[in-house]
KEMARDO-921110 format. One line per 8 residues: number of its first residue (from 1); their letters; for each residue x, y, z of C-alpha. Coordinates in nm, 3 decimals, always signed. Last residue first. Example, Ala and Ser with C-alpha at 12.3 -4.5 7.8 and 13.67 -1.06 7.14 Angstrom:
2	SA	+1.367:-0.106:+0.714  +1.230:-0.450:+0.780
# end
This chain:
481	XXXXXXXX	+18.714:+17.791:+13.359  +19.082:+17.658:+13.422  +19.080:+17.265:+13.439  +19.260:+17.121:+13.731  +19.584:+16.918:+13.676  +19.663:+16.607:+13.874  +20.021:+16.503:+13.932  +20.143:+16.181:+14.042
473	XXXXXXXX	+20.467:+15.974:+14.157  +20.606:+15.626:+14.111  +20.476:+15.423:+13.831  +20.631:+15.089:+13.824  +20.317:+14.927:+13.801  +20.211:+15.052:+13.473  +19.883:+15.290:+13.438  +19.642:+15.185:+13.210
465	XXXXXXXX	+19.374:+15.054:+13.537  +19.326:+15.411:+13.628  +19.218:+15.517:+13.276  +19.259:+15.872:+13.157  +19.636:+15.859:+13.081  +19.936:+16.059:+13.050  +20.266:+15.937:+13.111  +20.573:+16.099:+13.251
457	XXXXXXXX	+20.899:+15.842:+13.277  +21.269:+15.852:+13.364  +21.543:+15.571:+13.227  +21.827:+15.645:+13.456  +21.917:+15.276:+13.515  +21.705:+15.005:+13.355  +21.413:+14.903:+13.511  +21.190:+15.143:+13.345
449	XXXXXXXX	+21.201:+14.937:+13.018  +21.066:+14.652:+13.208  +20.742:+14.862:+13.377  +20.740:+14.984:+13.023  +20.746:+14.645:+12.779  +20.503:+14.473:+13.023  +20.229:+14.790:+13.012  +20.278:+14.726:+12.613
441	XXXXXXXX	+20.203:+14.357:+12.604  +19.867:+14.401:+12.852  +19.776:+14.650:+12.616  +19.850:+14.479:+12.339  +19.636:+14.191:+12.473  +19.310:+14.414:+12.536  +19.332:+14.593:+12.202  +19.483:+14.897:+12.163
433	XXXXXXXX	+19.309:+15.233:+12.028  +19.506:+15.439:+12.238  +19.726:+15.334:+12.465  +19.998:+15.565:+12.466  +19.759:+15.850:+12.566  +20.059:+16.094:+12.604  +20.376:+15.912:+12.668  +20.693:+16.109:+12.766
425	XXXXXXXX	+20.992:+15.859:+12.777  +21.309:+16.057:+12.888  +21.636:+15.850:+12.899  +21.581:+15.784:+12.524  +21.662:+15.397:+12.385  +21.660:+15.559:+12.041  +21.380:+15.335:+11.909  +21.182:+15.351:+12.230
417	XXXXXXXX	+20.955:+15.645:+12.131  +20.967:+15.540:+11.766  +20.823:+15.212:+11.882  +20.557:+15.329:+12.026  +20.454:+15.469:+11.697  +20.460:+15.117:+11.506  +20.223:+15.008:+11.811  +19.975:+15.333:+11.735
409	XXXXXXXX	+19.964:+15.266:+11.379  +19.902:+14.871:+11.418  +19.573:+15.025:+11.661  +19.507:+15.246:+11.353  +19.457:+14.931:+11.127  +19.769:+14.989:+10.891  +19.701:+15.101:+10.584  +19.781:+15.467:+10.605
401	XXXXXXXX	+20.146:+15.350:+10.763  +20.249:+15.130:+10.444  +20.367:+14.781:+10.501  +20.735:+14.708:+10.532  +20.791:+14.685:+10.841  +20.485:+14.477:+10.949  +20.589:+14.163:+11.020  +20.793:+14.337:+11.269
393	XXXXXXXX	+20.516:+14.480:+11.458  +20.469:+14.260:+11.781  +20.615:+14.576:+12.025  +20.948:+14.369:+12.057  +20.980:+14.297:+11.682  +20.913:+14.666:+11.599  +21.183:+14.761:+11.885  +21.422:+14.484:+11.706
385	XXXXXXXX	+21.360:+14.635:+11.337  +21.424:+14.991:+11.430  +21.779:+14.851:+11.532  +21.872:+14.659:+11.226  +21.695:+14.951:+11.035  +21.963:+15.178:+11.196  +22.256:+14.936:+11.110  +22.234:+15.061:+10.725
377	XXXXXXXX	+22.288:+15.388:+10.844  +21.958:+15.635:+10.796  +21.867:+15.845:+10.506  +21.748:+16.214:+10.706  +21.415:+16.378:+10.583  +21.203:+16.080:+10.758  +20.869:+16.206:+10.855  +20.818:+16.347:+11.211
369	XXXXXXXX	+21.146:+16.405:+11.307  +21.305:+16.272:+11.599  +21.642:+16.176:+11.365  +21.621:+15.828:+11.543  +21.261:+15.860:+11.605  +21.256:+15.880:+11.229  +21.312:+15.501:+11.210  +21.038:+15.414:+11.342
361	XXXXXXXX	+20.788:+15.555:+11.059  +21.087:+15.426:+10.820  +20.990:+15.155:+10.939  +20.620:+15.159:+10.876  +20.651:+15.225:+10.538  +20.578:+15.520:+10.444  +20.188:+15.710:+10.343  +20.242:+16.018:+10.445
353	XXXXXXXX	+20.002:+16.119:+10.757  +20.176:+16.147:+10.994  +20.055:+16.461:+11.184  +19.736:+16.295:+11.374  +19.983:+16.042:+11.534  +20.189:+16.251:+11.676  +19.918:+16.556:+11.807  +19.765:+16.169:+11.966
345	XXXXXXXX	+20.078:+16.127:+12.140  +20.391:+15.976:+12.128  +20.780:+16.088:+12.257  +21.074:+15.949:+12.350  +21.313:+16.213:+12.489  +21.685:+16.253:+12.492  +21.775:+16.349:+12.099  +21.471:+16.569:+12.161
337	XXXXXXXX	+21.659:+16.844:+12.393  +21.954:+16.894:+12.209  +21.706:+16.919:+11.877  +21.559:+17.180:+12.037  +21.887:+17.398:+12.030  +22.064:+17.474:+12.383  +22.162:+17.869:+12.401  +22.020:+17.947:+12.782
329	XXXXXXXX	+21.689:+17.952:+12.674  +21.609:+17.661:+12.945  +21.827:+17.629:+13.211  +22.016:+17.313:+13.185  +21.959:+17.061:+13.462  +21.803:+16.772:+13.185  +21.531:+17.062:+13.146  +21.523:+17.404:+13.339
321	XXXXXXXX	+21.203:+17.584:+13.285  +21.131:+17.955:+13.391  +20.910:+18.029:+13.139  +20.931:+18.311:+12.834  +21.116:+18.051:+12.615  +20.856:+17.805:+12.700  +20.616:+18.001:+12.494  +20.692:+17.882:+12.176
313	XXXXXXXX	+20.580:+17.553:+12.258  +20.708:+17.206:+12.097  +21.087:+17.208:+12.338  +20.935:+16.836:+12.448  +20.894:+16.952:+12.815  +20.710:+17.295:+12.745  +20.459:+17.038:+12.490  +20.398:+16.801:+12.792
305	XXXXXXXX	+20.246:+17.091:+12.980  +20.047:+17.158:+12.693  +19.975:+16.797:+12.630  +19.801:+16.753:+13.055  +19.619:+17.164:+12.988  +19.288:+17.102:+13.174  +19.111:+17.074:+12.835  +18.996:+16.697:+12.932
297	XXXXXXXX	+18.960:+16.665:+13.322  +19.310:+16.570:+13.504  +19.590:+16.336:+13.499  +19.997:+16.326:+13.469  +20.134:+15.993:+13.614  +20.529:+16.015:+13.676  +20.816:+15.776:+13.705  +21.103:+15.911:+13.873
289	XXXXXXXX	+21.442:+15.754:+13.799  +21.621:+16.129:+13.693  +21.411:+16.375:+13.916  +21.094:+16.559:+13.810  +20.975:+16.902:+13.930  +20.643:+17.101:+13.926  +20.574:+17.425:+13.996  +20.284:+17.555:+13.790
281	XXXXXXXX	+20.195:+17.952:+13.780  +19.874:+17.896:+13.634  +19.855:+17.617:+13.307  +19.614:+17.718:+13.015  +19.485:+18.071:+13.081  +19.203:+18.165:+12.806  +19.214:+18.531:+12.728  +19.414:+18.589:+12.450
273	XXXXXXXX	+19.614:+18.208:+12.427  +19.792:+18.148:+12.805  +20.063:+17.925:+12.939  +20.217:+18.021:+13.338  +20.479:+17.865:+13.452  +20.542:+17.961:+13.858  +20.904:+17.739:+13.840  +20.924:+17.422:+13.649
265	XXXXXXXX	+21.216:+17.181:+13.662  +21.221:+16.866:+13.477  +21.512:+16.596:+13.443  +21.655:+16.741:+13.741  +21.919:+16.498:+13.840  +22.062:+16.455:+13.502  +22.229:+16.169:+13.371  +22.265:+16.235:+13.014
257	XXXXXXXX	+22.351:+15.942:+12.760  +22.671:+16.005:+12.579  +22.804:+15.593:+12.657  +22.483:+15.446:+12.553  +22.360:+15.167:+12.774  +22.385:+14.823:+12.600  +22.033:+14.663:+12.612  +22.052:+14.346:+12.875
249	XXXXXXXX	+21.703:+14.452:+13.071  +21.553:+14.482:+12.710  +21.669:+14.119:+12.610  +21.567:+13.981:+12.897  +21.217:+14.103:+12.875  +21.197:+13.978:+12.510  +21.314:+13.602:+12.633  +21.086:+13.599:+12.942
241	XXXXXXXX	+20.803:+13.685:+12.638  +20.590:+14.010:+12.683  +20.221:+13.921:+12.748  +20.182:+13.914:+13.084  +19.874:+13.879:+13.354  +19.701:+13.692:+13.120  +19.339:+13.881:+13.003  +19.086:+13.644:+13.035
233	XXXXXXXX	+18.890:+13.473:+12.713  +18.520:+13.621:+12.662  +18.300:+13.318:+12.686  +18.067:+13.448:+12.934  +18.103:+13.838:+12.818  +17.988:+13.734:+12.490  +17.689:+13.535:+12.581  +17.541:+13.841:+12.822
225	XXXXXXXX	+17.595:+14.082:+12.520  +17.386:+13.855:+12.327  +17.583:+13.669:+12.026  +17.637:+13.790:+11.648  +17.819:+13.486:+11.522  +18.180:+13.604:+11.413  +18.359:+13.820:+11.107  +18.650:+13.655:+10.996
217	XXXXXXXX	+18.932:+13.929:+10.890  +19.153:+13.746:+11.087  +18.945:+13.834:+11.400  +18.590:+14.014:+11.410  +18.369:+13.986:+11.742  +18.001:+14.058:+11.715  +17.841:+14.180:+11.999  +17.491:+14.204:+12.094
209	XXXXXXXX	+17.255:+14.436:+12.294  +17.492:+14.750:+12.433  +17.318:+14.972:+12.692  +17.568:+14.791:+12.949  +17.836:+15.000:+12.815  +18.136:+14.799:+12.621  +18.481:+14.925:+12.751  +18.573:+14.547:+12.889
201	XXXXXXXX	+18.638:+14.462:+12.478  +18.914:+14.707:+12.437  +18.900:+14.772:+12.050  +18.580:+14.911:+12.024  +18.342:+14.945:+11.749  +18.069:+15.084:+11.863  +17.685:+15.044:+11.672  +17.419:+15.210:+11.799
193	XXXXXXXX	+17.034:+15.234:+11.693  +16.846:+15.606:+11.674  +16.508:+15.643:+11.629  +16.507:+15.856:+11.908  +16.414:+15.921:+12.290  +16.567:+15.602:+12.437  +16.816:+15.525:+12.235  +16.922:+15.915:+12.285
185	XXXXXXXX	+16.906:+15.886:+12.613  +17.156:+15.571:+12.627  +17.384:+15.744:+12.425  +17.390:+16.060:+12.635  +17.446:+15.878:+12.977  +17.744:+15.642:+12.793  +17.871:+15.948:+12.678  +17.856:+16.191:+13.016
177	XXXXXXXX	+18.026:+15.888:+13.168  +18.276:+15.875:+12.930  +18.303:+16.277:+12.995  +18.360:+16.225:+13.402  +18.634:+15.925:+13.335  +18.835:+16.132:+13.126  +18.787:+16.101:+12.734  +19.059:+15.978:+12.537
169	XXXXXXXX	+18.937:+15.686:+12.434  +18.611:+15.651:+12.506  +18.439:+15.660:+12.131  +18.659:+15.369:+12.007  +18.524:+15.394:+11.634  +18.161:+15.522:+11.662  +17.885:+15.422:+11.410  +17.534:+15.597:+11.507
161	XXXXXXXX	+17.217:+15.458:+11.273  +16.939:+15.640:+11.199  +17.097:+15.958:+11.178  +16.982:+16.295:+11.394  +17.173:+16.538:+11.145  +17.294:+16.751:+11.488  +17.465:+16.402:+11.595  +17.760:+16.436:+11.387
153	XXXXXXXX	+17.880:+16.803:+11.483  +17.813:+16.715:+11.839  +17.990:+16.353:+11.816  +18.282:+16.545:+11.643  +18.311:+16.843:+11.917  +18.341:+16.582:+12.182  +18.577:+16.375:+11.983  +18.852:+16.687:+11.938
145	XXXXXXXX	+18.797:+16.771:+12.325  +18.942:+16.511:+12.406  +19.216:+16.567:+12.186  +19.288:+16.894:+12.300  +19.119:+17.205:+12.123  +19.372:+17.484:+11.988  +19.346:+17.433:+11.645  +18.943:+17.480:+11.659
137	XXXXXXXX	+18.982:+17.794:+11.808  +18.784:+17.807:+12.136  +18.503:+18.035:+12.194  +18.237:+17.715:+12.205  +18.473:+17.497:+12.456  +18.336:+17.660:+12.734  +17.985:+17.560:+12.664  +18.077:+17.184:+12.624
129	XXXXXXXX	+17.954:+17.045:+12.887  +17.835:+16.698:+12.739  +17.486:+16.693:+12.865  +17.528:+17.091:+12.895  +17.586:+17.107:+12.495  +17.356:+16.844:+12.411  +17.072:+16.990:+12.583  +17.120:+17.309:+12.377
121	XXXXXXXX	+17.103:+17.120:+12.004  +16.827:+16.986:+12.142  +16.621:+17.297:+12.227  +16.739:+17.458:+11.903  +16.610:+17.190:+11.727  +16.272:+17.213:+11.960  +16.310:+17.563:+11.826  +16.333:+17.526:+11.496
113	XXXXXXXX	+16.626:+17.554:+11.252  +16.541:+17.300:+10.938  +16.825:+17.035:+10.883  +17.175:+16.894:+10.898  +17.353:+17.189:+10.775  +17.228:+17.451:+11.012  +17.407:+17.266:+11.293  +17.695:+17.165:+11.110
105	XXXXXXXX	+17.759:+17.542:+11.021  +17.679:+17.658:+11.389  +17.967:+17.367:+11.533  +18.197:+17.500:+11.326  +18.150:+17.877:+11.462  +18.145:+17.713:+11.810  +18.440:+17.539:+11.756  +18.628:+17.857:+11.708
97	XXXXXXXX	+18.777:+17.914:+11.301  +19.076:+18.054:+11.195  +19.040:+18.284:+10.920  +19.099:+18.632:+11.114  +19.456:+18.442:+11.230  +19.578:+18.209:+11.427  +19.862:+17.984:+11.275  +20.100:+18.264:+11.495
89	XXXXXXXX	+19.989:+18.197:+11.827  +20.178:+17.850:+11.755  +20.071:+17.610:+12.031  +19.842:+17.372:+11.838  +20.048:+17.354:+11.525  +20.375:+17.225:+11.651  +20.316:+16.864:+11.522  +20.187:+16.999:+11.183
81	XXXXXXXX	+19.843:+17.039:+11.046  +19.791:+17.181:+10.678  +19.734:+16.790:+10.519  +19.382:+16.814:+10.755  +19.192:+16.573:+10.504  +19.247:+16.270:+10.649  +19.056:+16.390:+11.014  +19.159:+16.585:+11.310
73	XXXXXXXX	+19.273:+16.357:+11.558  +18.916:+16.228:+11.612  +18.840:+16.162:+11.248  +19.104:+15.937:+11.243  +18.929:+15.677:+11.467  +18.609:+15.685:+11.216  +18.321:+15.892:+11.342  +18.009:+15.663:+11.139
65	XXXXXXXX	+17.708:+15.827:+11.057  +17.446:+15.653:+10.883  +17.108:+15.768:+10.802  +17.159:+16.029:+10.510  +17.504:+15.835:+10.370  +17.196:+15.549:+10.289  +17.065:+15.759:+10.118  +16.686:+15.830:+10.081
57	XXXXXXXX	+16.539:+15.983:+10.412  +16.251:+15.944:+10.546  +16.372:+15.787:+10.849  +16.062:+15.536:+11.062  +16.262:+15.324:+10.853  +16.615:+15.257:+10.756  +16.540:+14.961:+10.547  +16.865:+14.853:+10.414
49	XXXXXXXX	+16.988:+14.586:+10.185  +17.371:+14.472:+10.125  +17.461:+14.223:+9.832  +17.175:+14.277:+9.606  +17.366:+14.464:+9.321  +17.765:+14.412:+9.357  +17.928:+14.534:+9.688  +18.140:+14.863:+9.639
41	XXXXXXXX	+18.351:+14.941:+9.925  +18.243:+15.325:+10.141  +17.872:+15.093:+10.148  +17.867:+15.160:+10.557  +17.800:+14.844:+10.588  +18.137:+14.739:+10.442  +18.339:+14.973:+10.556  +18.249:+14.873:+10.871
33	XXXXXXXX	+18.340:+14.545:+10.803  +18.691:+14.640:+10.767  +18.709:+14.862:+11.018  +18.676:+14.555:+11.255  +18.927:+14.356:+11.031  +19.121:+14.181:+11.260  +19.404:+14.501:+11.243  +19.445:+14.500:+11.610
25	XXXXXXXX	+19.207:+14.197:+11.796  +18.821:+14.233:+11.768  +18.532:+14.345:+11.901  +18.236:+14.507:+11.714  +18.001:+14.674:+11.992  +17.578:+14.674:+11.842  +17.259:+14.807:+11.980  +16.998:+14.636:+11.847
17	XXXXXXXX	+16.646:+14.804:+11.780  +16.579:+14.738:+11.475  +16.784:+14.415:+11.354  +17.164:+14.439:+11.238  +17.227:+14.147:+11.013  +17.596:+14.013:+10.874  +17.734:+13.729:+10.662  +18.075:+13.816:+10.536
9	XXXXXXXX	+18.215:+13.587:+10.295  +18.529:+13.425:+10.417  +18.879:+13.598:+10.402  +18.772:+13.935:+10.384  +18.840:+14.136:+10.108  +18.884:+14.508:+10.054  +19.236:+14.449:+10.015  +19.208:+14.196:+9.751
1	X	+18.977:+14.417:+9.518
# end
């Protein structure tokens, strides 16, 4: 099966009591080898060999969990959810489940109930404070909360071994540190070994033993932690070629482009679902050439906000909102507000989930549809294949989405955002699951994107060091209990 294989046999050995990170450049093959171990591609007889004890039990499915990066946004299976799904009152119904309810069935599925089960099962709910998530439909959870409900679901069975596909991501700094805490009891307490993959390399927790680093579908020498981070390669200070920045900074501006001096305008906005307030009575505002850092704790409503600004929420027609200075509900369709925003985010990249090629993934940034229902113009691919070349993905147009590694996903949706050249770029998370280089290459292609004349910016992000230079204003968002 050719794209199962690596290029060179794979020679690998996790010892008890090794703690693992895989490392590795976008679509090197981390998941790859995963696979692998985890047995999800057929070896022949004698190829793999596993001695999981103290565990009792049999299968080798029994003692190794692994939260893949997909699992996280909702999981392959979900072919119900839509874009608009978390802010539609109307998807809730008797049937809907709360994450508490979920969280009870994968509780009672992984074992016995006892009370030292019970115990645990309790501890890991403060450790990781998720109480106040337990009454919350499942649909309505953000992403962060998404992997904090998956690690609880997954670690009620008590596995041997622990795989977890960029577990940070996506997490503010409080909950990251609530994870690294939690792993390292659980090393400590349990039978339990570790193994992260992790596509930015200065993310790996101290707890870590060795690292094995995986690039051109090559998998590496396992080496100490202390030996990796000595011959770890700095990060340059840019990525983006002098040629590619020149090129963005000389884009011809569009002659129907808005130019708005209140890009945003929100008055006392207030978001609630039955009892749980989301946002309480919010004024913000943001001008045309402002570039804007939203932030706060996980759940504290940063995508909500973003959904009233995108025309995704229902419940902006009952707010006092005015977007590119025109009142909002005052007859404007949502497609007259998309045709000037960019837009990703991990609701984005949990919805696509046909397999297209990855241009026509770009290319429906153009229609801002998620899917392509509209044939474009022969010139649109020209242009969808420039943004892909400037975001290091034009080898790739023609590749399917589902295969992509989901770091190659997350590069082929930035460049939907920028496709259309928008004068709104709203970026929720836009980093996620990108290597250290990409990274660098994307921060480059914003700060010069942002150059340009009334190009406005809001991005989300839980890392401090993510944020571009050019960012000019902030907004923090507290959590309502």
């Amino acid at each position: 099966m050719p794209a199962w294989r690596m290029v060179e046999p794979v020679n690998f050995c996790l010892n008890d009591g090794e703690q693992l990170a895989i490392v590795g450049p976008n679509g090197g093959g981390k998941t790859m080898l995963v696979d692998i171990i985890t047995g999800r591609h057929p070896l022949l007889p004698d190829m793999a060999e596993y001695d999981f004890a103290p565990s009792q039990k049999p299968l080798v499915s029994d003692n190794i969990r692994y939260i893949a990066f997909r699992d996280t946004y909702g999981g392959d299976n979900d072919r119900t959810y839509f874009l608009q799904q978390r802010w539609n009152q109307m998807e809730i119904d008797a049937s809907t489940p709360t994450a508490g309810q979920l969280l009870e069935e994968a509780y009672r599925l992984a074992g016995q109930d006892t009370p030292e089960r019970r115990m645990w099962q309790q501890r890991l709910y403060e450790m990781f404070s998720m109480e106040h998530l337990l009454d919350k439909y499942i649909i309505l959870l953000s992403s962060g909360e998404l992997r904090k409900f998956k690690l609880a679901s997954s670690l009620f069975s008590q596995p041997r071994v622990l795989i977890l596909d960029n577990p940070f991501i996506g997490l503010d700094a409080g909950t990251r540190a609530q994870l690294r805490e939690l792993l390292q009891m659980l090393i400590s307490e349990q039978a339990l070994q570790i193994v992260l993959v992790l596509s930015k390399s200065d993310d790996i927790p101290s707890f870590i033993t060795h690292v094995v680093e995986v690039n051109q579908l090559k998998v590496g020498a396992k080496l100490t932690l202390a030996d990796y981070l000595r011959q770890r390669p700095p990060l340059p200070d840019h990525v983006l070629s002098d040629e590619k920045r020149q090129a963005l900074l000389s884009l011809p501006y569009n002659n129907k482009e808005y130019c708005a001096r209140e890009v945003v305008a929100m008055r006392k906005v207030s978001i609630r679902y039955g009892e749980r307030t989301i946002l309480k009575e919010l004024d913000w505002k943001v001008l045309n050439g402002e570039r804007w850092a939203l932030s706060g704790q996980n759940g504290s409503g940063k995508s909500t906000l973003l959904s009233l600004v995108c025309a995704d929420n229902p419940q902006s027609y009952a707010c006092d909102i005015v977007l590119f200075d025109q009142q909002r509900g005052t007859g404007e369709t949502i497609w007259d507000i998309k045709k000037h925003i960019g837009y990703v985010s991990p609701e984005m990249h949990r919805a696509y989930q046909r397999d297209l090629p990855a241009i026509r993934i770009v290319a429906s940034g153009l229609k801002d549809s998620v899917g392509l229902y509209v044939k474009p113009e022969a010139g649109d691919y020209d242009v969808c294949r420039w943004w892909m070349d400037i975001f290091g993905v034009g080898h790739l147009a023609e590749q399917t989405f589902l295969k992509l590694s989901s770091g190659e996903q997350r590069l082929v949706l930035l460049a939907r955002a920028f496709v259309k050249d928008p004068e709104l770029l709203i970026l929720d998370e836009p980093l996620h699951g990108l290597d250290n280089v990409n990274r660098r290459l994307v921060k480059d292609i914003i700060e010069t994107f942002c150059q340009r004349r009334n190009k406005t910016m809001i991005m989300v992000t839980h890392y401090e060091e993510e944020l571009p230079a050019c960012i000019t204003n902030k907004l923090w968002l507290e959590r309502n209990i």
